[in-house]
Each structure stands twice: as structure tokens, then as C-alpha cells.
N, C-alpha and C positions, 0 to 999 in steps of 0.2 A: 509564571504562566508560560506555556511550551504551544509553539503554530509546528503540528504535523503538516508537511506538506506531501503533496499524493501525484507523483509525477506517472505516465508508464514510457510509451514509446519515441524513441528522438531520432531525429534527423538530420542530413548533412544536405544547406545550398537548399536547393526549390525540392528533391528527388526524395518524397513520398512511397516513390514503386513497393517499399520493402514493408507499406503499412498497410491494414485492411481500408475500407473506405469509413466504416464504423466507427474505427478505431482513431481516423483522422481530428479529429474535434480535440481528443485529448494528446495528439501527438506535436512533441513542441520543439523548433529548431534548435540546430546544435549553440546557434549565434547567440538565442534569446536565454538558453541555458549557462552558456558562461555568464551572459549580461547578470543572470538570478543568482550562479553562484557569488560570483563577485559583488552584488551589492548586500552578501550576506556578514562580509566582512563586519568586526566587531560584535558581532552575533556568537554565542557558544552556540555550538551546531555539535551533535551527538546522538545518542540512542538512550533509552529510559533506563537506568538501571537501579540499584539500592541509594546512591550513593548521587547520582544526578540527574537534575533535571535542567534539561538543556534547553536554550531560549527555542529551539529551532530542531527537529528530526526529519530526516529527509527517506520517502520511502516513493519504490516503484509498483507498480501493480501488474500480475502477468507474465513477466519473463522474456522480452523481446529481446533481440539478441545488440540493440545498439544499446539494453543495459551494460552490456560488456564493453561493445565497442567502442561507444562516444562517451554514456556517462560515467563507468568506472574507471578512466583513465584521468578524466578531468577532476574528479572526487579526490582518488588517492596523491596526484599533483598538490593539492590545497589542501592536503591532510587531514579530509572530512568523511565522515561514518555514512553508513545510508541500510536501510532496510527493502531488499527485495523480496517482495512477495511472487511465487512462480506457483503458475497452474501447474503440476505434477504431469498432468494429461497432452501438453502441450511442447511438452521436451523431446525432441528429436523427431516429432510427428507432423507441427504444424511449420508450417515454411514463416519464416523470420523474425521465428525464436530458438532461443537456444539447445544444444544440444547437450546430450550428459556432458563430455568431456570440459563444454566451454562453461556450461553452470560449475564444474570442480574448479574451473580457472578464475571465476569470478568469487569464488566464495573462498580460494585461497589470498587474495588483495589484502592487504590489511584496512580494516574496517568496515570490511563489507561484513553482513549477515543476511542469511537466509531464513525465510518465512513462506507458510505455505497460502496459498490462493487456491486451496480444495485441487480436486484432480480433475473435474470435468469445466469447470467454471461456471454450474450450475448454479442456480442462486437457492441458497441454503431455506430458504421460505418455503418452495416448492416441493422439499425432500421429507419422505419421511422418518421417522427416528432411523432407522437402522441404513438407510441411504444417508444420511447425514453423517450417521459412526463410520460407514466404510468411507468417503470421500476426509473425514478429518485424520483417520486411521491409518489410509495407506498415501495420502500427498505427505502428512509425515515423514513415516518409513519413508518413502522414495526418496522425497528433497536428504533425507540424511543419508542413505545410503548412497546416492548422488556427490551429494556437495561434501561430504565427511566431515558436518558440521552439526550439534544439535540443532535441531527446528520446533523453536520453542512460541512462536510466533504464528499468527494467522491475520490476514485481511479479508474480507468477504466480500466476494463476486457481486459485484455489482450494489455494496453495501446491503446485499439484504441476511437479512437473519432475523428469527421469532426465542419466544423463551424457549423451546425446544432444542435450540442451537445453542445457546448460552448454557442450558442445563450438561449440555454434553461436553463441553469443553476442558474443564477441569481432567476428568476421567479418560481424556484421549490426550492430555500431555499438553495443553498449552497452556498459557502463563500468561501471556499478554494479547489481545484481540483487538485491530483495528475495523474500523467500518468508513462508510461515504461521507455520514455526516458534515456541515462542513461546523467549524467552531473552534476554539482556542483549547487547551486542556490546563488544568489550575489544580494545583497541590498537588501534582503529580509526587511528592516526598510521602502525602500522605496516604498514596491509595496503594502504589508498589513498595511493596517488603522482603525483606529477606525472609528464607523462612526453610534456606535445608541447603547445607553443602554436601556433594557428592561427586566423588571422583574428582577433586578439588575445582568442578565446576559448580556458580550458583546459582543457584534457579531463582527465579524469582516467580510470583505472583501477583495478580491483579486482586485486591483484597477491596471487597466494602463499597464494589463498583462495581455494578452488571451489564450495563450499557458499550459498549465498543470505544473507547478513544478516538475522540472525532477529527477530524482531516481538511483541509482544504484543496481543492484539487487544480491544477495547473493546468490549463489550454493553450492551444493552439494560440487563440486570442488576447491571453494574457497578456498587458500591456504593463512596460516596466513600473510604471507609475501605480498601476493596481499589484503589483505583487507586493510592491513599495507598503501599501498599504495592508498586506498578507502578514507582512514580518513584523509590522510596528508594531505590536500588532493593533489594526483601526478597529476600536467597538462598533461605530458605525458602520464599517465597513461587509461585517461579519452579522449584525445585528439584524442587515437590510437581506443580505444571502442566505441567511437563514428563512427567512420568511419567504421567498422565493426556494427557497429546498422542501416548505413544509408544504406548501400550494403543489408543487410536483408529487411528492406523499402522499399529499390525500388524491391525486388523479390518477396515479399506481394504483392504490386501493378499491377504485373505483374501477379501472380497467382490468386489474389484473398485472402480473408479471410480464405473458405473452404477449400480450395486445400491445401494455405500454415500451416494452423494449422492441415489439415490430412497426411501431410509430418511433422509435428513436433512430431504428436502423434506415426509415424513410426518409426523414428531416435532415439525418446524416449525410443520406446520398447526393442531396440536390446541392 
């Protein structure tokens, strides 16, 4: 059994200035981040491949630039992998995320990999077929042309995606798909395979699973004792959070995309 964990943006001391206000909820100090790394000890901690399934994958969402600063310094120190996922659209555009040059510096680290987060950060539900192909098609191409690393990975904006977005994925180059869900992943040996070496790189694929690899996601408010409970990993813990994810679902469903992410961005503010 493998806990993805879904970090995005970090911080140094009380100084917030470099995060949207939005984006505040899920941005988590630098202090509380070493506390997470550190109690990961005795943990395999790694990324999915043929060959392992690691207790523990550590990924960001977005591309903010203290993935570089504070947590791939502290990563490669303690010898641990991690999967960033970067909005394509947000590189070198939006203020305090990264630029081309600092995403090629971050995805040259050893352990680091790159993953795409689409190019607009559009939520894939809302697109249709041929806006979903150009947003999976060209944050590809970019992130690789970028980082000069294949980009064989995606997570989805704001976990949404329909089967219309899973039918497209194959055919626009990816291999592995994470989403918001939150929940543990199990027999991860059985569902990724080898299945084609090229260029004596190996690709792998998601086989006999159509659903996204579900994630737990890390706040601001995470308390050592509940992430405690993240890695053990607590069925209770994950059992009660799910049902509190599915209750949120179905009032998405009900409002809509717009509505419920313009009540998220409200609730954020105060």
C-alpha cells in the first residue's frame, strides 16, 4: 500500500507575500515541512515504477518557485524523489513561480521529476475534446522542451477530469495520471507495467485502471499528529476524509465548477 502525498506551495517564518490568498489553505511552512519530512524516516519514499512500490511518493501541484527553493534543497539533502507537477502556462508569466531556466534547474536535481498540471490550470471537466487534446499536447511539449526531461506524468487542476479526459490520455503520451481524491493506492505492482523500452528509456503504463491515483493533500493546518496519521497509513483516518471529499462532490455537482471554486476562493479570503 503506497500514501501519495499532494503538497504545492512552501514558505519560510510567518512571510506568505510570495502566495496567492487562494492558494494560502494549501501552502505549508518550511518548519512543518521538515517536521513531515523527517517523521518519514523508515518510510521507502520514491516514485511508482516497474519495479517499486514505495510506502510513500511525494508530489507538488503547480510549479511555485519555493518548489525549487525550500523543498528541493531539503529533498535532495535526505535523498528523496518527488513528482512536480507545473502548469505549463504559468512559467515565467505568473509571479512566484518558476521561470524556464529555474524549472531546467529543478528538474536537473537528482530525483526530481517533471509532470504536467495542463497549461491553463483549467479544470479538464469543463473542456472540450479538442481543448483538452491542445492543453495535454502542448504542457507536454513545453515541460519537456523546458526541463529536458520526458513528461510522462499528469495531475489534474483542481482534481477534476470526466471519461473524456481519461479517453485522451493514452494517445497524447502519458503513462501515469494523478487526481485530488484523497485515499491510499494498493497493488500498485499490479496495475503499472512495463510494456516498451525506447531509447534505453522505460515507459511505463497505467494498465486495468481508469481512475486517477488518489492523493492525500497537505495544509496549511496539518498537524504533525494528523499527517502521523497520513503515513501510517490510519484506515480510519482516510475512511472519515473520504466521506467528507464525497459530500464536497456531490455540492461541485450541484453548483457547478464556477460557482463552487468562486465560494472556495471566498471562504479562502476571510
Amino acid at each position: 500500500m503506497s500514501v501519495v502525498m499532494m503538497y504545492h506551495a512552501l514558505y519560510r517564518g510567518e512571510d506568505t507575500s510570495a502566495i496567492d490568498q487562494e492558494d494560502l489553505p494549501y501552502a505549508v511552512s518550511e518548519e512543518n515541512f521538515v517536521r513531515q519530512l523527517d517523521s518519514l524516516q523508515g518510510k521507502r519514499v520514491g516514485l511508482f515504477d516497474q519495479t517499486s512500490a514505495p510506502d510513500i511518493v511525494i508530489t507538488f501541484d503547480d510549479g511555485h518557485l519555493s518548489n525549487l527553493e525550500i523543498a528541493a534543497p531539503l529533498l535532495v539533502e535526505r535523498g528523496l524523489s518527488a513528482i512536480f507537477f507545473v502548469t505549463s502556462g504559468f512559467i515565467g508569466k505568473r509571479a512566484g513561480f518558476m521561470n524556464s531556466e529555474q524549472l531546467a534547474a529543478l528538474a536537473a536535481l537528482p530525483g526530481m521529476c517533471i509532470g504536467s498540471h495542463g497549461v491553463t490550470h483549467r479544470f479538464f471537466d469543463d473542456l472540450d475534446e479538442q481543448q483538452a487534446r491542445e492543453e495535454l499536447l502542448d504542457s507536454r511539449q513545453q515541460l519537456e522542451n523546458m526541463s529536458g526531461q520526458a513528461c510522462r506524468s499528469i495531475s489534474f487542476p483542481g482534481g477534476r477530469y470526466n471519461d473524456k479526459t481519461l479517453n485522451l490520455l493514452k494517445d497524447t503520451g502519458y503513462w501515469q495520471w494523478y487526481g485530488s481524491e484523497i485515499g491510499t493506492v494498493e497493488h500498485v505492482q499490479g496495475f503499472i507495467r512495463d510494456v516498451a523500452r525506447t531509447n534505453n528509456e522505460r515507459q511505463l503504463l497505467v494498465q486495468n485502471r481508469r481512475r486517477p491515483i488518489e492523493r492525500v493533500a497537505i495544509r496549511r493546518s496539518t498537524t504533525l499528529e494528523e499527517f502521523a496519521r497520513m503515513i501510517g497509513p490510519d484506515d480510519a483516518y482516510y475512511r472519515d476524509n473520504r466521506r467528507r471529499s464525497q459530500a464536497k462532490a456531490r455540492l461541485r455537482r450541484v453548483l457547478g465548477n464556477r460557482l463552487y471554486h468562486g465560494l472556495y476562493k471566498l471562504l479562502s479570503a476571510r
